[in-house]
Biopython code that builds the backbone (N, CA, C, O; Angstrom):
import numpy as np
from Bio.PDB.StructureBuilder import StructureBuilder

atoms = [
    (1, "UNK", "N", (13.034, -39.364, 14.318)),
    (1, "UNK", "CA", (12.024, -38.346, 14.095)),
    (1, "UNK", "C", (11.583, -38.337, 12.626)),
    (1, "UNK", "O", (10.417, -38.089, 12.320)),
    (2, "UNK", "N", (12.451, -38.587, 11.802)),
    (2, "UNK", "CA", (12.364, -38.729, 10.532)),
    (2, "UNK", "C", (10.667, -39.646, 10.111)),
    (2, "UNK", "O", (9.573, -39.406, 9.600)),
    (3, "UNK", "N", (11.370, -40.674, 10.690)),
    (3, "UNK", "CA", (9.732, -42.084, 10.793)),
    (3, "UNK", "C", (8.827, -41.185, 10.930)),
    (3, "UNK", "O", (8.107, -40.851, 9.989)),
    (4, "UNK", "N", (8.755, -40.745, 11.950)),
    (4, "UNK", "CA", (7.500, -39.738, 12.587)),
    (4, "UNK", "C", (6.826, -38.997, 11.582)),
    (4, "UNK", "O", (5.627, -39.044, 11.306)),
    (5, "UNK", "N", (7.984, -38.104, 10.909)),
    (5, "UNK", "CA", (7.241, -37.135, 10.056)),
    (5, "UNK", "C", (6.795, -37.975, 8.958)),
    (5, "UNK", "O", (5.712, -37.549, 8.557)),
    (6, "UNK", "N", (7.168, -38.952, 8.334)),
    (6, "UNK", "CA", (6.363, -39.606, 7.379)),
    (6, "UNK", "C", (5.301, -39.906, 7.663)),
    (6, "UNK", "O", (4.218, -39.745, 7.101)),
    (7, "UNK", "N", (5.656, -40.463, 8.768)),
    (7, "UNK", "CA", (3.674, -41.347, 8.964)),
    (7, "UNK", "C", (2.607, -40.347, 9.216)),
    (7, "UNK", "O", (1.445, -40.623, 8.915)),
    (8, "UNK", "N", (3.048, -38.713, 9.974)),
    (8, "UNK", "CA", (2.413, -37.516, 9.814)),
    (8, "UNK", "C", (2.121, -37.145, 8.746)),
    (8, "UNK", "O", (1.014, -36.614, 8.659)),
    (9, "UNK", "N", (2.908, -37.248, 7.574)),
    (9, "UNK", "CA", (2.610, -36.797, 6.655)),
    (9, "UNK", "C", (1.628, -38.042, 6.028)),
    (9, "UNK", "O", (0.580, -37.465, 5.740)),
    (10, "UNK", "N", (1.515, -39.188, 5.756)),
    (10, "UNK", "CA", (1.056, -40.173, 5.112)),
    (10, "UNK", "C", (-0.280, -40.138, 5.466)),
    (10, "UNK", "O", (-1.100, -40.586, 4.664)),
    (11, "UNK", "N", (-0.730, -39.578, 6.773)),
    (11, "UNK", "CA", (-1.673, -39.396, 7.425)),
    (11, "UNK", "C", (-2.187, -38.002, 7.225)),
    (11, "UNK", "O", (-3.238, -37.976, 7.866)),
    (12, "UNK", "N", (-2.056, -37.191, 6.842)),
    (12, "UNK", "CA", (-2.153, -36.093, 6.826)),
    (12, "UNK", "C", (-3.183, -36.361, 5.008)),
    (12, "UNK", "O", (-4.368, -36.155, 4.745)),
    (13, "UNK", "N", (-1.912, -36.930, 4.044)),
    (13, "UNK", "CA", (-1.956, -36.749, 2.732)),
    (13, "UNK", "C", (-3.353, -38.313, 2.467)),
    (13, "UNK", "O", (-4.147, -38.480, 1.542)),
    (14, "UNK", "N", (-3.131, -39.067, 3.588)),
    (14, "UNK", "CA", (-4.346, -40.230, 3.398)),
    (14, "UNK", "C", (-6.031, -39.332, 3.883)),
    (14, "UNK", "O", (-7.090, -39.341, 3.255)),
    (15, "UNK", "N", (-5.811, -38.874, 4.756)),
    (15, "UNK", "CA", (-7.003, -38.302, 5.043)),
    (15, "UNK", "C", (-7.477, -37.054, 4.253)),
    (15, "UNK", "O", (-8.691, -36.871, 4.163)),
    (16, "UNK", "N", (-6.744, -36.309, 3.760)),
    (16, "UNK", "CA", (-6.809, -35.160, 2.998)),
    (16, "UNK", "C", (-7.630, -36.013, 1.479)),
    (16, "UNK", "O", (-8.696, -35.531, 1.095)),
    (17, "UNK", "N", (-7.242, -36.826, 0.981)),
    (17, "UNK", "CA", (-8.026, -37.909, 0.120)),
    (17, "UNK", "C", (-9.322, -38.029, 0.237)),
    (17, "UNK", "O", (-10.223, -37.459, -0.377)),
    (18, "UNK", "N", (-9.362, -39.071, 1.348)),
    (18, "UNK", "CA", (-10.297, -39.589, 1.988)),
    (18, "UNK", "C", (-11.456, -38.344, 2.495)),
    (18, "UNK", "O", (-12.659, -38.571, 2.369)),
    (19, "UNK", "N", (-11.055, -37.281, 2.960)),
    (19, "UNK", "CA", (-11.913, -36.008, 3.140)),
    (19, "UNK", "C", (-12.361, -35.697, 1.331)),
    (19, "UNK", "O", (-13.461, -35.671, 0.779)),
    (20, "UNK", "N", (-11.574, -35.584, 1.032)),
    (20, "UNK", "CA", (-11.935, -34.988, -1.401)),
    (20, "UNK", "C", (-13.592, -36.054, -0.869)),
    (20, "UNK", "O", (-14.696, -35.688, -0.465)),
    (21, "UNK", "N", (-12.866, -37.729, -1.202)),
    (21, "UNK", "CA", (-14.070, -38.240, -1.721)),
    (21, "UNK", "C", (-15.377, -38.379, -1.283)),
    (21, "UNK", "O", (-16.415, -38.475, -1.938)),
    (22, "UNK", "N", (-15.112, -38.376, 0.388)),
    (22, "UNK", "CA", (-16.200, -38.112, 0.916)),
    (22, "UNK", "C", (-17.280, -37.106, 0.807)),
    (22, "UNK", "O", (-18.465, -37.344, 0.574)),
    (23, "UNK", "N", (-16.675, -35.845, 1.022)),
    (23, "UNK", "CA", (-18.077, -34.744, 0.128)),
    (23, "UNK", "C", (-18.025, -34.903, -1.041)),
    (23, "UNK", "O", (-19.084, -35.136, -1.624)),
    (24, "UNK", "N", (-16.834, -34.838, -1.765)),
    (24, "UNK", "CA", (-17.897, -35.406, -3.279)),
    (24, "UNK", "C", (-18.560, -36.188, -3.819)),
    (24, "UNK", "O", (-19.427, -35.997, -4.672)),
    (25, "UNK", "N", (-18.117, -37.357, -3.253)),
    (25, "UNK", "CA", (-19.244, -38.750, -3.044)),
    (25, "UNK", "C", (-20.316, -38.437, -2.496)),
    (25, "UNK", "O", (-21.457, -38.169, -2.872)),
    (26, "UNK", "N", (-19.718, -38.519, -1.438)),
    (26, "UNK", "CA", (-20.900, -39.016, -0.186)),
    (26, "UNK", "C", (-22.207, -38.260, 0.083)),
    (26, "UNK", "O", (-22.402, -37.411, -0.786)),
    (27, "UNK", "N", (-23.043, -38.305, 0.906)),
    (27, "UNK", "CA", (-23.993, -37.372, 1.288)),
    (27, "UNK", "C", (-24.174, -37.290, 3.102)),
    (27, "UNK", "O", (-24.849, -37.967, 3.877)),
    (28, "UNK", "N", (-23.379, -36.312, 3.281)),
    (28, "UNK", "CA", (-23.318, -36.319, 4.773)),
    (28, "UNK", "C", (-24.484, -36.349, 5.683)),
    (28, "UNK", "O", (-24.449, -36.868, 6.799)),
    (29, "UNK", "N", (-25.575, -35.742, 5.134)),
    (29, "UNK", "CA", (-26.721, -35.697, 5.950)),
    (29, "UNK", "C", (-27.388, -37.354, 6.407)),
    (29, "UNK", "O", (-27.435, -37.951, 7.482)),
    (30, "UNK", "N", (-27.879, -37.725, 4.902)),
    (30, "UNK", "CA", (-28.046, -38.710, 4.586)),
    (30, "UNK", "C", (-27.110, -39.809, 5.466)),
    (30, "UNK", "O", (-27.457, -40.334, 6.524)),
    (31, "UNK", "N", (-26.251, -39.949, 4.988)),
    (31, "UNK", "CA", (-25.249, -41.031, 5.797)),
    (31, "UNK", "C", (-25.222, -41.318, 7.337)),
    (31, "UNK", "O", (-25.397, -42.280, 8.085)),
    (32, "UNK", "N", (-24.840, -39.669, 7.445)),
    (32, "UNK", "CA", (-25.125, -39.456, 8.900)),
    (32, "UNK", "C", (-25.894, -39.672, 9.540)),
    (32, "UNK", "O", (-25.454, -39.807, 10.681)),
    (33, "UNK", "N", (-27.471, -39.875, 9.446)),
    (33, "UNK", "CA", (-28.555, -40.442, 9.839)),
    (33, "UNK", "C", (-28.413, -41.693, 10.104)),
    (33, "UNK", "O", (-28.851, -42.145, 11.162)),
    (34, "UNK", "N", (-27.704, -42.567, 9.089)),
    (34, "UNK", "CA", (-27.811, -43.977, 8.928)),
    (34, "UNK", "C", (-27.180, -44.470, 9.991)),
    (34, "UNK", "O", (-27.600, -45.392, 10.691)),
    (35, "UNK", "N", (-25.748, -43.628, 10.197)),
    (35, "UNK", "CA", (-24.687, -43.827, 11.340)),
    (35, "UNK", "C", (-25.103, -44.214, 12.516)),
    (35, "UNK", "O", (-25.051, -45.206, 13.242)),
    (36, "UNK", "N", (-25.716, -42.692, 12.496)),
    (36, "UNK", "CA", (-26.401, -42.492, 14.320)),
    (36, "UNK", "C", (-27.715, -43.505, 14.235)),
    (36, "UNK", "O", (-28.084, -43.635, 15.402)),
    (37, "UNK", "N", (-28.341, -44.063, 13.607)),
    (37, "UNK", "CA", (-29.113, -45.438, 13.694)),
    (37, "UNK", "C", (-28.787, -46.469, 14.443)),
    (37, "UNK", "O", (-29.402, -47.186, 15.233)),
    (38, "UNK", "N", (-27.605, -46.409, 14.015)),
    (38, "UNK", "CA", (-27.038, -48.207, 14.222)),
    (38, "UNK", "C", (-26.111, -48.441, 15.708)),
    (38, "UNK", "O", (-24.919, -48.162, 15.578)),
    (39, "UNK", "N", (-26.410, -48.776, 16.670)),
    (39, "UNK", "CA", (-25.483, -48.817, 17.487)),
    (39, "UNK", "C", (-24.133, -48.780, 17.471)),
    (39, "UNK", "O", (-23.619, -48.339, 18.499)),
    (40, "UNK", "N", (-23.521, -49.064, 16.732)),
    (40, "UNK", "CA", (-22.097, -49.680, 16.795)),
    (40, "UNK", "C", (-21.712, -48.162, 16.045)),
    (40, "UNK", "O", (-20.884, -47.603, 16.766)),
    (41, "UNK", "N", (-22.098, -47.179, 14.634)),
    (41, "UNK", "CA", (-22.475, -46.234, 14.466)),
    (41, "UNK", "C", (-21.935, -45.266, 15.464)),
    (41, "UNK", "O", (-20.887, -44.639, 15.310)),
    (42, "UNK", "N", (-22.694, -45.193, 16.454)),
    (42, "UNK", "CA", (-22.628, -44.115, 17.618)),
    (42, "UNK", "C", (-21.666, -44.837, 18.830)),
    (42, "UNK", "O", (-21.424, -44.212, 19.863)),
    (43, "UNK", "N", (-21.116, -46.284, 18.590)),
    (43, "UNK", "CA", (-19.999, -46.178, 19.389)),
    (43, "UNK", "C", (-18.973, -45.942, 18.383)),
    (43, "UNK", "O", (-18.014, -45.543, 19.044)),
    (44, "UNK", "N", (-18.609, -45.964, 17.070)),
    (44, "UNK", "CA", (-17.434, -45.479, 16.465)),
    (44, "UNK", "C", (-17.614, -44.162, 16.607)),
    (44, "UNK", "O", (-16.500, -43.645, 16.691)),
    (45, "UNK", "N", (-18.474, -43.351, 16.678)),
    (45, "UNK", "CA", (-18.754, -42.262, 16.883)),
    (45, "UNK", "C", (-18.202, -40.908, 18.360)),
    (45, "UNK", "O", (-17.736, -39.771, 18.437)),
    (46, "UNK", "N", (-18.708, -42.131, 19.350)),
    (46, "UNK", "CA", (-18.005, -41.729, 20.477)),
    (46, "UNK", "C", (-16.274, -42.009, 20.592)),
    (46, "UNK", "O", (-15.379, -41.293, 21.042)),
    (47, "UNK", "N", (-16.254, -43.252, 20.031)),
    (47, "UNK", "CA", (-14.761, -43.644, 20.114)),
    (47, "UNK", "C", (-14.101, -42.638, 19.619)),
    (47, "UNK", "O", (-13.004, -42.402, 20.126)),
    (48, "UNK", "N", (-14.523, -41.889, 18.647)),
    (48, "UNK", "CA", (-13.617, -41.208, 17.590)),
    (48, "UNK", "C", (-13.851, -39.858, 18.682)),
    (48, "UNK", "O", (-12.864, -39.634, 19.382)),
    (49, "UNK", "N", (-14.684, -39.218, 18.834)),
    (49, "UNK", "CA", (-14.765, -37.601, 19.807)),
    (49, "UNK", "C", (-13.821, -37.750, 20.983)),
    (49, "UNK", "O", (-13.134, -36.832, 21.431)),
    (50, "UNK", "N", (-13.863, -39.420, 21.600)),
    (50, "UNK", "CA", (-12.878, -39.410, 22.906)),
    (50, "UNK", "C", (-11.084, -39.322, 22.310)),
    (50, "UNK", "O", (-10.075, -38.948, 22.907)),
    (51, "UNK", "N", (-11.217, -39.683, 21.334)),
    (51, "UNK", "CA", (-9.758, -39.240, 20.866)),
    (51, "UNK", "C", (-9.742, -37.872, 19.883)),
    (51, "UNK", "O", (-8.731, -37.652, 19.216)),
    (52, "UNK", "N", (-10.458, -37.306, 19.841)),
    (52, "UNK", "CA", (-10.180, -35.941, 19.501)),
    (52, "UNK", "C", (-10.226, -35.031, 21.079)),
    (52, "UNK", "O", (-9.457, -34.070, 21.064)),
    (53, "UNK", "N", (-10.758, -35.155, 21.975)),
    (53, "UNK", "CA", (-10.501, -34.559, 23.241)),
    (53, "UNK", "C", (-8.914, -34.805, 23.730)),
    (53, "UNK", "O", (-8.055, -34.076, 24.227)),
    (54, "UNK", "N", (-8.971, -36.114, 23.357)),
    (54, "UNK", "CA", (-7.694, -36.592, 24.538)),
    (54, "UNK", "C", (-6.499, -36.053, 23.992)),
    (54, "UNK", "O", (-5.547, -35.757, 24.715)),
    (55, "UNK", "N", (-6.485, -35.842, 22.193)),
    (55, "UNK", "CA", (-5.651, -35.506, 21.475)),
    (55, "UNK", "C", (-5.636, -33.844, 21.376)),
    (55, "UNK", "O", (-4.518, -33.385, 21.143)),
    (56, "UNK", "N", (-6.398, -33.158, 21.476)),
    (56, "UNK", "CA", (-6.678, -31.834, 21.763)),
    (56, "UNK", "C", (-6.696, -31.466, 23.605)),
    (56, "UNK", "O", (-6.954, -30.328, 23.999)),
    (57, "UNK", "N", (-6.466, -32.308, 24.315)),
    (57, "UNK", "CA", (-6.110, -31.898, 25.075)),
    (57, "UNK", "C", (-4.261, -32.105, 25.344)),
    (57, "UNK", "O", (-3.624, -31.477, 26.189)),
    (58, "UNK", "N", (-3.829, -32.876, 24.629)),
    (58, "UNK", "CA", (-2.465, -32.292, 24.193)),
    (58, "UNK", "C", (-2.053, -30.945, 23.728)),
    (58, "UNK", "O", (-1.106, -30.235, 24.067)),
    (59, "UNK", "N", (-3.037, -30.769, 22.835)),
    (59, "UNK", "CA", (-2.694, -29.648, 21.935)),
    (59, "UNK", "C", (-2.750, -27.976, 23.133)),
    (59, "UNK", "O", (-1.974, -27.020, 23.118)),
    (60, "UNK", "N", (-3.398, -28.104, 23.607)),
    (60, "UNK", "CA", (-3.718, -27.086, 24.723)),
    (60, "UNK", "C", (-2.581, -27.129, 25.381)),
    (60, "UNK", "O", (-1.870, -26.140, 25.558)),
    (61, "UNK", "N", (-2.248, -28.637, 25.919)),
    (61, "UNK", "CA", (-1.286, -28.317, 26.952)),
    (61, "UNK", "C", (-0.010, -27.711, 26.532)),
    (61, "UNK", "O", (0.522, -26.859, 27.242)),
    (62, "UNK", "N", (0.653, -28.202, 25.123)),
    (62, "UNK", "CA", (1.285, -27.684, 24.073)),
    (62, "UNK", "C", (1.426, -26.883, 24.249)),
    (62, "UNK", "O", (2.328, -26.462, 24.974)),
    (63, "UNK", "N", (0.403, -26.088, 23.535)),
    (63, "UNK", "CA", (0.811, -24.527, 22.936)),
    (63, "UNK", "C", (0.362, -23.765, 24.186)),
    (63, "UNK", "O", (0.489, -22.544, 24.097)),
    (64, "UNK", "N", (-0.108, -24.213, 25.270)),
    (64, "UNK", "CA", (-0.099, -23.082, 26.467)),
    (64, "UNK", "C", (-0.612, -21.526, 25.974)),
    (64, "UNK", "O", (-0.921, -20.846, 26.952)),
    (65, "UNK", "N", (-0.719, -21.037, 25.072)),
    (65, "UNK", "CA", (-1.894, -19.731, 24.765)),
    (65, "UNK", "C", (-3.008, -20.075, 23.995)),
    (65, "UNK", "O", (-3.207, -21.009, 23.218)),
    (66, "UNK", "N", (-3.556, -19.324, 24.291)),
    (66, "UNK", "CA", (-5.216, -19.410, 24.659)),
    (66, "UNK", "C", (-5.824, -19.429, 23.150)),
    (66, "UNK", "O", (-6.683, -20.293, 22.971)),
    (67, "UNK", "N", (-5.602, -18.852, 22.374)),
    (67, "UNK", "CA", (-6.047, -18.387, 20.861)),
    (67, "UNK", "C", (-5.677, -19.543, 20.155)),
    (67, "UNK", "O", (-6.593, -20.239, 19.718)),
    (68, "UNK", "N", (-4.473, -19.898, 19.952)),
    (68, "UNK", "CA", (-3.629, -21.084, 19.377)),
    (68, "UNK", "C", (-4.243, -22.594, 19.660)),
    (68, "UNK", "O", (-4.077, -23.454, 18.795)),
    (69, "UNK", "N", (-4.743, -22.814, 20.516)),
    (69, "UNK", "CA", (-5.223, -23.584, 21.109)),
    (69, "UNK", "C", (-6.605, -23.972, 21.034)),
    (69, "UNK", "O", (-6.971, -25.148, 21.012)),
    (70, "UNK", "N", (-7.464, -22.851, 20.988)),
    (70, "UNK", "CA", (-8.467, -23.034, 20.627)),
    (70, "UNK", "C", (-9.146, -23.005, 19.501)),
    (70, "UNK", "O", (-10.283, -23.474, 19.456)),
    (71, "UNK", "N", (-8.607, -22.504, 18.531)),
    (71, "UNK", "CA", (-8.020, -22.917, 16.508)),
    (71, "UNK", "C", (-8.013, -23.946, 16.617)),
    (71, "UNK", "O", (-9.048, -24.565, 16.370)),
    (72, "UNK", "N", (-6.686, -24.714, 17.096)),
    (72, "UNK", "CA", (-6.445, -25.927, 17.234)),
    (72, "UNK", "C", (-7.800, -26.726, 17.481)),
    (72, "UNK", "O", (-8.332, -27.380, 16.584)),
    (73, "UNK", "N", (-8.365, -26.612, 18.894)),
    (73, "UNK", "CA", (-9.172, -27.619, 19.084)),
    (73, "UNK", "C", (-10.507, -27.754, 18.348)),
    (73, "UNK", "O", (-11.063, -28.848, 18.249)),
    (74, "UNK", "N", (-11.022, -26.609, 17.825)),
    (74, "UNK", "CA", (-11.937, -25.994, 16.984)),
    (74, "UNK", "C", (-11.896, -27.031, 15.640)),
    (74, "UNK", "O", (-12.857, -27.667, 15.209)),
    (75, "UNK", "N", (-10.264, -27.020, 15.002)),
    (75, "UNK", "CA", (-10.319, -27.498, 13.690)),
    (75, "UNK", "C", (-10.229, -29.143, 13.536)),
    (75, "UNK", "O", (-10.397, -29.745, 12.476)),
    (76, "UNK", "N", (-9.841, -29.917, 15.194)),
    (76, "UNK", "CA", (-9.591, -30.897, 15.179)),
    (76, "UNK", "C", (-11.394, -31.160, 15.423)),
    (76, "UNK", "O", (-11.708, -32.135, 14.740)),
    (77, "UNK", "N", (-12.128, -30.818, 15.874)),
    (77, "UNK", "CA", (-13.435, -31.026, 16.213)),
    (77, "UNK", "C", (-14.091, -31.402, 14.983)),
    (77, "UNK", "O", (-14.716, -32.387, 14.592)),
    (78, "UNK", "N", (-13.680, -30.097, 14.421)),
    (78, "UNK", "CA", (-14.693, -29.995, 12.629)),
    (78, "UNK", "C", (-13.608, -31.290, 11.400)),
    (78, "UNK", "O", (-13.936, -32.137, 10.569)),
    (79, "UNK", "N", (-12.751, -30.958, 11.747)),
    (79, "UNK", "CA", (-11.578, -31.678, 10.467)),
    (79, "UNK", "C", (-11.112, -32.808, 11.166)),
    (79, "UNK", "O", (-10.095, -33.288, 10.666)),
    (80, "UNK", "N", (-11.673, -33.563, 12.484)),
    (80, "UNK", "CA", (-11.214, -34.515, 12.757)),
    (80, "UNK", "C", (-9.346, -34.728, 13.078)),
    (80, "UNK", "O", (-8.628, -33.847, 13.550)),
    (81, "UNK", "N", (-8.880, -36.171, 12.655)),
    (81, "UNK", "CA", (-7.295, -36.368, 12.655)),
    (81, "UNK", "C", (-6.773, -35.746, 11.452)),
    (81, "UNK", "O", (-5.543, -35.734, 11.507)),
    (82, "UNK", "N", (-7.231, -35.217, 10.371)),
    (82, "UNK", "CA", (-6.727, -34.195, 9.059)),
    (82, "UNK", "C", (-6.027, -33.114, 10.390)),
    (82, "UNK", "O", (-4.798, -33.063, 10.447)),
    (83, "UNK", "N", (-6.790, -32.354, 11.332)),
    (83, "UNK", "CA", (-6.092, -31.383, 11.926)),
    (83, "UNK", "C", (-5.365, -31.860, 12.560)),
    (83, "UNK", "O", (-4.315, -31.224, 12.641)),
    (84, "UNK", "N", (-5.422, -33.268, 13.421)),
    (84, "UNK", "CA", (-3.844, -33.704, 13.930)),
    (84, "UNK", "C", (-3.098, -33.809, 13.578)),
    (84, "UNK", "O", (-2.114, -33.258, 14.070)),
    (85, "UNK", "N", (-2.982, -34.760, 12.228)),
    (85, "UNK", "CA", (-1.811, -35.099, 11.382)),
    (85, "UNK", "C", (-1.294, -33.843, 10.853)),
    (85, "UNK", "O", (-0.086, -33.920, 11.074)),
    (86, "UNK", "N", (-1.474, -32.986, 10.412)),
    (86, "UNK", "CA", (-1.095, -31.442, 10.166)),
    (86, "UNK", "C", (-0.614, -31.176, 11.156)),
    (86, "UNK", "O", (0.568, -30.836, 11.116)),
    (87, "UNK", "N", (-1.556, -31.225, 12.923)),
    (87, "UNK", "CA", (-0.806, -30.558, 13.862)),
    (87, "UNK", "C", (0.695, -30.825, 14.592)),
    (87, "UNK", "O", (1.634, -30.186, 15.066)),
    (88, "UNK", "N", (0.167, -32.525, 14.297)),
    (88, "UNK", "CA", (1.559, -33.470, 14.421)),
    (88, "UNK", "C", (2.914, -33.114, 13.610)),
    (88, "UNK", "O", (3.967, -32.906, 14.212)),
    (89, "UNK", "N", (2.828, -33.068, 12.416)),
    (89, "UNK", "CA", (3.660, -32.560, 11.421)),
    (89, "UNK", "C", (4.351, -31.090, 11.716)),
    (89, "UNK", "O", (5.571, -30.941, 11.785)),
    (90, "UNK", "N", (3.536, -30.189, 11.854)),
    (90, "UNK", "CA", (3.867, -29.084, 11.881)),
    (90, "UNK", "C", (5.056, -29.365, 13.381)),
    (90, "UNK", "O", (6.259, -29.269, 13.138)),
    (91, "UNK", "N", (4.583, -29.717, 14.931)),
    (91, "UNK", "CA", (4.923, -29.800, 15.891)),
    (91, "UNK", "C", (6.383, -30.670, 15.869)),
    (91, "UNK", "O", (7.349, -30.451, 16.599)),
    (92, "UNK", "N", (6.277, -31.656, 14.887)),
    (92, "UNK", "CA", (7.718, -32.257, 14.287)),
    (92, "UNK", "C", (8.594, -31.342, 13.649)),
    (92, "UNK", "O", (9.482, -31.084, 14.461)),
    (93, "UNK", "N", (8.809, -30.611, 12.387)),
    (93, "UNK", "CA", (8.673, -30.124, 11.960)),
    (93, "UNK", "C", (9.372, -28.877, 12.529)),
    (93, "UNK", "O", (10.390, -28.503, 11.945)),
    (94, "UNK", "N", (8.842, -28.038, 13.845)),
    (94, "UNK", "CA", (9.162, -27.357, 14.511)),
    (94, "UNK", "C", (10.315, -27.640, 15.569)),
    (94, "UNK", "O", (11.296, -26.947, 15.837)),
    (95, "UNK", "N", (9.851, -29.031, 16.163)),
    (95, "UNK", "CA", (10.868, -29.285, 16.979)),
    (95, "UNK", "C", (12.493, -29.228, 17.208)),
    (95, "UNK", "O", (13.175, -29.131, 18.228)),
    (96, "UNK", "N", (12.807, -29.328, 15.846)),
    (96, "UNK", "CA", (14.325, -29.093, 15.709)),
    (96, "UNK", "C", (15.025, -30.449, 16.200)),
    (96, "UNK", "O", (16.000, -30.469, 16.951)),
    (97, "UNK", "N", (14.301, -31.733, 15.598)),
    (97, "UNK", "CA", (15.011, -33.323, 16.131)),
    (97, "UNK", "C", (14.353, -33.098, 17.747)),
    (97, "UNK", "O", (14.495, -34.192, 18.295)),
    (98, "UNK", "N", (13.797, -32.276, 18.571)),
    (98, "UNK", "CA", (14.288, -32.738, 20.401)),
    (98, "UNK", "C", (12.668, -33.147, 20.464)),
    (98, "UNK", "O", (11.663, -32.515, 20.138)),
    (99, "UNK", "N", (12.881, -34.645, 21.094)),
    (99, "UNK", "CA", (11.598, -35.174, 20.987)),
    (99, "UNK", "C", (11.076, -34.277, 22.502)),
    (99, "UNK", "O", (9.948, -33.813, 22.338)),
    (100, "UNK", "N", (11.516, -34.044, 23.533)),
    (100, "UNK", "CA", (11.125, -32.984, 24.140)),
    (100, "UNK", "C", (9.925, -31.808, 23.959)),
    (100, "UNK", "O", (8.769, -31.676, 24.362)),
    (101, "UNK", "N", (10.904, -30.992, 23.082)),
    (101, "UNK", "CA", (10.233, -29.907, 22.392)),
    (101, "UNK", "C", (9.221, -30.540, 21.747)),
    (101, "UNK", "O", (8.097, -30.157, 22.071)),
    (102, "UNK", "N", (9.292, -31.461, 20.866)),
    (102, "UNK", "CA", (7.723, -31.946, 20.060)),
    (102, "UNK", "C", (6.762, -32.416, 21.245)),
    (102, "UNK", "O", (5.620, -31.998, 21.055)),
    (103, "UNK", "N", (6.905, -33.206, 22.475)),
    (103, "UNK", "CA", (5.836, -33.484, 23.407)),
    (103, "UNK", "C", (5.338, -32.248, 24.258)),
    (103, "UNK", "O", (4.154, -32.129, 24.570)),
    (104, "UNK", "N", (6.495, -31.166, 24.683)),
    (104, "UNK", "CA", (6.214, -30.271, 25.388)),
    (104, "UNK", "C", (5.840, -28.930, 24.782)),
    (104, "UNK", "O", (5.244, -28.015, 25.351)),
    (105, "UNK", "N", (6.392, -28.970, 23.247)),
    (105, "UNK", "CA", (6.012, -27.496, 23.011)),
    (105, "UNK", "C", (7.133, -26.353, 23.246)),
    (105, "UNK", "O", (8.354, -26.256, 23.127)),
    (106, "UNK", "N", (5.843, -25.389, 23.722)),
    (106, "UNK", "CA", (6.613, -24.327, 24.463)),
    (106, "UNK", "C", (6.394, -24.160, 26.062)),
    (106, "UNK", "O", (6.319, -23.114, 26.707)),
    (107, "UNK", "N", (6.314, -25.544, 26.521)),
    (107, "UNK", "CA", (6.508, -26.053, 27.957)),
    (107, "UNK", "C", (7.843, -26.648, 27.926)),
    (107, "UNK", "O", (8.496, -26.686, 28.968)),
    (108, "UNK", "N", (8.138, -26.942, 27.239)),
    (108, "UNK", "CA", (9.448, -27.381, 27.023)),
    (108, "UNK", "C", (10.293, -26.358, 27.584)),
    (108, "UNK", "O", (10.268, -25.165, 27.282)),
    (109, "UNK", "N", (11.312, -27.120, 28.727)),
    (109, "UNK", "CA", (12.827, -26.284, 29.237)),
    (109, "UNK", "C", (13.879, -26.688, 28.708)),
    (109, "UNK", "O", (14.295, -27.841, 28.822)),
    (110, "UNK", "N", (14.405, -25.828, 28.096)),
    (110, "UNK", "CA", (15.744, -26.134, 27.354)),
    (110, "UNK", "C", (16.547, -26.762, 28.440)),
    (110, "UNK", "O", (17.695, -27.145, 28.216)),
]
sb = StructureBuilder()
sb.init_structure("model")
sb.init_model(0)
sb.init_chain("A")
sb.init_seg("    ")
for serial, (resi, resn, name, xyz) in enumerate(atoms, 1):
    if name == "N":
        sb.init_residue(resn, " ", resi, " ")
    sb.init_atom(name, np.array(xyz, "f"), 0.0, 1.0, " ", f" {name:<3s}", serial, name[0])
structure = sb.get_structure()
């Protein structure tokens, strides 16, 4: 579990970066236009939303209440894998070592 939380965290602390330079660099509007231009663009595009569903639909099944969950899926929408790797971490983190508890949550039966 140990592994785990590093690469959560490495991921967490790589994208948290990578988010700084981008608005301060970048120009989202602008860019964003260019993106959705280009075919390939709007399939990294889709690629990336089908794994924020599939990964937020973990998160739901997870935390099983309604509020928690929808934070969750809310921030993974807007903040991308920054909110997984956080959510990942935290869900490690919590687990107490039982890889159980980290896949199930509070679906998890002791």
């Amino acid at each position: 579990m140990k592994i785990a939380k590093i690469i959560a965290l490495a991921g967490l602390l790589a994208m948290t970066g990578i988010l700084i330079y981008g608005f301060t660099v970048g120009n989202f509007s602008a860019e964003g236009a260019k993106l959705l231009a280009m075919p390939w663009g709007i399939v990294s595009l889709v690629d990336l939303y089908v794994g924020f569903v599939l990964f937020s639909g973990w998160i739901v099944f997870r935390e099983k209440a309604l509020v928690p969950s929808v934070i969750w899926v809310i921030l993974m929408m807007i903040l991308g894998f920054w909110a997984g790797a956080l959510y990942t971490l935290i869900a490690l983190q919590t687990s107490g070592g039982d890889w159980k508890r980290f896949w199930y949550g509070k679906r998890a039966v002791s």
